[in-house]
N, C-alpha and C positions, 0 to 999 in steps of 0.2 A: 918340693912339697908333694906327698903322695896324695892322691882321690880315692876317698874315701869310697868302696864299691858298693854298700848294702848296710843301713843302718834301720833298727826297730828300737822304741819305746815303747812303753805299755807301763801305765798307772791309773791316776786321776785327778780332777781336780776337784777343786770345790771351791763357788766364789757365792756372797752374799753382800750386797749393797739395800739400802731403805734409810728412811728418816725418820730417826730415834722420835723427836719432838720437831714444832716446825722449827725450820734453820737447823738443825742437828742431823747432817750424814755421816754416814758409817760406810767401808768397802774396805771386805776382806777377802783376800786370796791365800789358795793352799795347795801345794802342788806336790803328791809322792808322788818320782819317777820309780817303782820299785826295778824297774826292767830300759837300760837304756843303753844297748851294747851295738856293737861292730858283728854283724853277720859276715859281712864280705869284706874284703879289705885290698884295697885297692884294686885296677880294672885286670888283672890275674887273677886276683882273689890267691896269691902266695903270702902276702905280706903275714910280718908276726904276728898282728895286731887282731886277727878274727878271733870273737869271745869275749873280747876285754871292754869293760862300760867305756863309754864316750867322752870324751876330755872336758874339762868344765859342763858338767851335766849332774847337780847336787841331786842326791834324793830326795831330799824336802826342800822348799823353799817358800814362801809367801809375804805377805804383805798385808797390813791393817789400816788405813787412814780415817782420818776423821776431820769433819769441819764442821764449822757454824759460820752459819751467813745470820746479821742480824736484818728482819725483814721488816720491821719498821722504825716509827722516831729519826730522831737524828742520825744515827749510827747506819742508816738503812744502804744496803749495799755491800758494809764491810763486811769481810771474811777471814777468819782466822782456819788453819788448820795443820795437822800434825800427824808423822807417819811414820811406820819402820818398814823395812826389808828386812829378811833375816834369809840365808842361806845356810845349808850344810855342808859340810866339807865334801870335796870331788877331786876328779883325778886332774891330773895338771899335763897330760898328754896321753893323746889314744895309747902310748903301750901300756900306761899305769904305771909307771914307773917313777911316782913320788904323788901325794896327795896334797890339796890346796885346802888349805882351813876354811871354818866355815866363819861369818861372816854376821855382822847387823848394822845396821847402816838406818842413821834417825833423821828426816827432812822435814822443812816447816811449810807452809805457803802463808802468805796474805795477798788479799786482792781486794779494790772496790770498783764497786759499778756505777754507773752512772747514765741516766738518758740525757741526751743531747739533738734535741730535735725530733727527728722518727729513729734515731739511730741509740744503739747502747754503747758504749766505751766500758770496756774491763782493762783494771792494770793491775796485773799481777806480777810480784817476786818470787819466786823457788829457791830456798835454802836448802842443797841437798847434801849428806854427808856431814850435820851440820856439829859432830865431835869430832870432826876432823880422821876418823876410823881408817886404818891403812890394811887394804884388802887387797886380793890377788883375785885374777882370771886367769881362765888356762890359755895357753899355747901349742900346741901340735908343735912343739918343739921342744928340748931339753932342755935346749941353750937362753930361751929366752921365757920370761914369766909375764903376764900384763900385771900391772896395777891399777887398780880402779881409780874414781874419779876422787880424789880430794874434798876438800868444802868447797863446795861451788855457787856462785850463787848467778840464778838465770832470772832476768824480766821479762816481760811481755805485755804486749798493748795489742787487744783487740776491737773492732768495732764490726758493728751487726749492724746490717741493714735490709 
């Protein structure tokens, strides 16, 4: 595996989160990489690779979610919400030498809450990848490709105190 000697990026981002109505959030992210290459490339600084963008490094990328908590009545606690990832295609290894498609990937949550004394208890489930989307990440290698995560599904139990 070579070390990578001297790497720059240079874009921007842009993120907005607030609450549409109450119980209605919003958080969006946006991210052009226009500039994200190999200045040096490994500790000689010989290697072929100086100049060439970065491996798995898309020029766009972001993400939108959304939820609703309903905050009174019966229902109070519950949470619905829903999200994408969306990627642009990128290189699939510092030389550049083949390109990884780009990518959207749709995930759900629900969770409710609950007090319990002086304590809160949150239980939440994560749906992520939830069409089942078969996506690639890069590798600093030729020989091999990562694939991303599947439909997954993740729980969680927190309590605050």
């Amino acid at each position: 595996t070579k070390v990578i000697g001297e790497q720059e990026s240079k874009g921007y981002e842009f993120e907005v989160s607030g609450e549409i109505l109450p119980g209605w959030n919003i958080i969006g992210a946006f991210t052009h990489l226009a500039y994200a290459n190999i200045n040096k490339d490994g500790i000689d600084g010989i290697s072929g690779n100086t100049g060439k963008r970065m491996y798995n490094t898309p020029r766009n990328f972001g993400s939108l979610w959304s939820t609703y908590e309903f905050l009174n009545g019966s229902l109070q606690g519950l949470k619905f919400g829903s999200g994408i990832y969306a990627a642009s295609q990128a290189e699939g290894t510092n030389a550049n030498d083949f390109q990884l498609p780009g990518y959207v990937t749709l995930n759900l949550l629900t969770s409710y809450s609950i007090k319990v004394g002086k304590s809160k208890v949150t239980t939440q489930l994560n749906v992520n990848n939830i069409l089942d989307k078969t996506y690639f990440t890069g590798n600093n290698s030729s020989a091999m490709i990562g694939v991303g995560a599947p439909l997954t599904f993740m729980g969680s139990i927190r309590v605050e105190f």
